[in-house]
N, C-alpha and C positions, 0 to 999 in steps of 0.2 A: 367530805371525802369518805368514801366504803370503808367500814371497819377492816375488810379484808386488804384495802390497800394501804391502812394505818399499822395495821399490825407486821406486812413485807415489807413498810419504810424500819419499821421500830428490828423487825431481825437484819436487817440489812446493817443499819443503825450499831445492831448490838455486833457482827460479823469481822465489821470493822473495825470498831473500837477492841476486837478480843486480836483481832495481826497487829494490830498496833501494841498490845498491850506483849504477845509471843514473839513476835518477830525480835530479834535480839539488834542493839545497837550499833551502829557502825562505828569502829575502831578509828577515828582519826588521828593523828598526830599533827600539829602545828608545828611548825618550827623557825622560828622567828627571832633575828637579832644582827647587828651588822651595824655599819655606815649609813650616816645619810637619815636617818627616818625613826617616827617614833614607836619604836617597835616594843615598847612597855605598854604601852596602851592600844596600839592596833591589836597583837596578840590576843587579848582583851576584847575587843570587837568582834574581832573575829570568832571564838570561842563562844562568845554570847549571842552571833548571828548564825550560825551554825548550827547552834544545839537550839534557839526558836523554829529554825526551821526545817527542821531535819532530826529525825529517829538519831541521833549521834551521840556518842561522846567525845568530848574533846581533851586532847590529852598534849597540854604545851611544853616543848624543850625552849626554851629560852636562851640566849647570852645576850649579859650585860655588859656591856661597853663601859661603863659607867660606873661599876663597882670597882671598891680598890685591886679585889683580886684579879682582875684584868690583866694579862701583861702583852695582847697582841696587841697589832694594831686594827684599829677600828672597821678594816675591811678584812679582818683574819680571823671572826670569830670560828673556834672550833666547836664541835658539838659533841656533847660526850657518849651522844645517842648512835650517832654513825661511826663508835670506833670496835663497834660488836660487829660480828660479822654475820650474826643473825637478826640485824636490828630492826628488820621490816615483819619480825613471824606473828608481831601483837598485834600490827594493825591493819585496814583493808585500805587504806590510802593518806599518802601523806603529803599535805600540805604546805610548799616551799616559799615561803616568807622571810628568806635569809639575803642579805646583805655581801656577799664575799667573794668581793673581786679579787682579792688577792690569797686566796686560799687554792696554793698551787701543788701540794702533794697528790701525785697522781693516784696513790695506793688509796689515800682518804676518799678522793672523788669516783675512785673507781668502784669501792665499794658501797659508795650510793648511787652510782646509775645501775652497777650490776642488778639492785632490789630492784629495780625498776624493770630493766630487761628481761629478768626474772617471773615479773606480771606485777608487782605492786604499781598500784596506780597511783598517780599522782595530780594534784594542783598547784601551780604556778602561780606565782604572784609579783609584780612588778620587780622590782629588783632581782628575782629567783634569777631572771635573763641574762643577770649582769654578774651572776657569780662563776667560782672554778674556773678562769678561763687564764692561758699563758702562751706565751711564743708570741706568732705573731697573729692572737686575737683578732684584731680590728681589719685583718682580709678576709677573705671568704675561706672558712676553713676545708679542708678535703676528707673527705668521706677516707673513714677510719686511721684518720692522725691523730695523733697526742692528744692532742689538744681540742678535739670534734665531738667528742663523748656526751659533754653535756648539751651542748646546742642539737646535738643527733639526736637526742632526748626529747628535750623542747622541740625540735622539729622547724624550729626558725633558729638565724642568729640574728642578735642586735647587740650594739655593743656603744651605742650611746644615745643620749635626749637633746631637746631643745631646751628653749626657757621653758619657764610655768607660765603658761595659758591655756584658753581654755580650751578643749578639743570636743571638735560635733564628732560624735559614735553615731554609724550608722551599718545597722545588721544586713549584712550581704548575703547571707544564707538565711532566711527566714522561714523557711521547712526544718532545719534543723532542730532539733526537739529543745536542745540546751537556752536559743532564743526565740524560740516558737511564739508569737505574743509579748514580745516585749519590745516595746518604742526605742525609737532614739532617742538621745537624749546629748545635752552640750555641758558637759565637767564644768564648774569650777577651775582654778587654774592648776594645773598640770604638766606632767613631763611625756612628751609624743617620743616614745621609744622610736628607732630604726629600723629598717630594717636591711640588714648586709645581704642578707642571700635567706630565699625562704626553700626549705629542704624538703623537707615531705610535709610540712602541717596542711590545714585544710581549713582557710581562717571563715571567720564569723564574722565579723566586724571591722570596719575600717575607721581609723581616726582620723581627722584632719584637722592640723591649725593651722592658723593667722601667725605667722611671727613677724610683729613689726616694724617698722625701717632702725637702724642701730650705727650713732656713730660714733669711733672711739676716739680716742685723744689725742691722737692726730688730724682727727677731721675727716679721717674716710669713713665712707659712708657705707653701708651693704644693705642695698633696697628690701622694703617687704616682700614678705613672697607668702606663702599656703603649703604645708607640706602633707600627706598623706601616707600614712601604714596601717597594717596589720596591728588590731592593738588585742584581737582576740582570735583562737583559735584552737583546736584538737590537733593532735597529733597521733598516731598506733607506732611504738616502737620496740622493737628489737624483734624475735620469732616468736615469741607468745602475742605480737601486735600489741600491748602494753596501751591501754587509753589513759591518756595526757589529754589535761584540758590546762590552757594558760592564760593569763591575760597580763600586758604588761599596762594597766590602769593601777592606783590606787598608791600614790604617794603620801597624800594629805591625809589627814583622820577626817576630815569631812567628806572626802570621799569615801572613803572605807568603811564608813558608817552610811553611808547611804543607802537607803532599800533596796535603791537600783543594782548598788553595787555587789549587796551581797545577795539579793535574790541572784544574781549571773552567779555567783561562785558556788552556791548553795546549787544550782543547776547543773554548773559544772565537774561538779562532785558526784552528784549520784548519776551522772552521765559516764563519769570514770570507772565507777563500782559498777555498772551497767543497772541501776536502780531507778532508768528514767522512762519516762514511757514517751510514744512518740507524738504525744497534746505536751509536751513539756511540763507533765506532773508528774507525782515522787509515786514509783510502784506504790502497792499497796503493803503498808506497815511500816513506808522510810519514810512518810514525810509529818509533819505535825498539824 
């Protein structure tokens, strides 16, 4: 190689290593804890798949279920992050890994979609779908009821799974920057979220499983069947358009640890910040 084209690799080389070195971190927030899931250790994965791959830092609010000083119940964690009414101004997107189906204070919830509506952006994570929700949740909620806020958010609603099997992911939008290049691929066993009515999202990926024939103890039977949804997708919400990226995968710690899994969320993050480029690489200076 030309000394001249060794020395335009080496500033190129040196150009980039100096936005990486300027460019300032991305403010994350994790927020992680609830019902159902091991959210001591996912949290943990998460925070440590994040910042491998991505200009970030990672900053977790947690609750423990499991400490003595608990006294809700297990789908009522409160967070003591969203009881500010500025609690979105530290960071540039936040990460919902919460648990709380039964966390029905509308002033609470309303004060964390407003951050949202507002422009902080956000990522969704499995259970995220199944939190804030009351009345009569499990129908199709109506554009600006009580009760529609957080799903208006999310941009789909679902409000419940099958068994744990395994689901083939298969990318529906494959121009889209966030899966641009990435395979499908078949989980481990998992939970195929619903979908009740899908509102403004714009999905990415469809799941589909196998659920086997099942018969109970009086001897009826309910045949196998194959079911499919949305198990990934974006959403723009509120008048600033708000980017939402969600996916309702990631029950198990061995999913969640998966490359696959978190290269998608790590995508889906600087898709949110708008820090993606459209080959589905991290602008320059956000990614590692």
């Amino acid at each position: 190689m030309k000394l001249r084209s060794l020395l335009a690799l080496a500033l190129l080389a040196g150009l980039t290593s100096s936005l990486v070195a300027e460019q300032k971190p991305l403010r994350v927030l994790v927020v992680a804890g609830g019902c159902c899931h091991d959210y001591a250790n996912q949290k943990e994965i998460l925070k440590k798949g994040i910042e491998a791959r991505l200009n970030a830092t990672v900053e977790v609010a947690y609750v423990d279920i499991k400490a003595k000083d608990f006294k809700g119940k297990a789908t009522q964690p409160i967070f003591e992050v969203y009881k500010n009414a500025d609690w979105a101004k530290n960071f540039d997107v936040v990460v919902h890994d919460e648990c709380a189906a039964d966390v029905t204070d509308q002033a609470y919830v309303a004060n964390i979609v407003n951050a949202h509506r507002n422009g902080l952006p956000a990522v969704n994570l499995h259970c995220a779908m199944h939190s804030y929700r009351w009345g009569k949740y499990g129908e199709p909620v109506k554009a600006g009821a009580d009760n529609a806020s957080w799903y208006e958010m999310l941009g789909l609603q679902s409000t419940g799974h099958g068994p744990q099997q395994p689901i083939a992911i298969a990318f529906t939008d494959k121009e889209n920057p966030i899966v641009k290049g990435l395979a499908d691929w078949t989980t481990i066993n998992e939970e195929l979220y619903n979908n009740v009515q899908v509102l403004t999202a714009k999905g990415l990926a469809n799941g589909t499983q196998k659920i086997p024939e099942k018969k109970d103890k009086a001897g009826k039977v309910t045949p196998a069947k194959e079911v499919t949804s949305i198990v990934v997708w974006t959403n723009e919400f509120g008048p600033k358009k708000t980017r939402i990226f969600s996916t309702t995968i990631g029950h198990n710690n061995a999913t969640v640890e998966d490359a696959r899994y978190l290269d998608l969320v790590a995508r889906g993050l600087l898709w949110s910040v708008g820090k993606l480029e459209a080959d589905g690489k991290p602008s320059a200076g956000f990614g590692k």
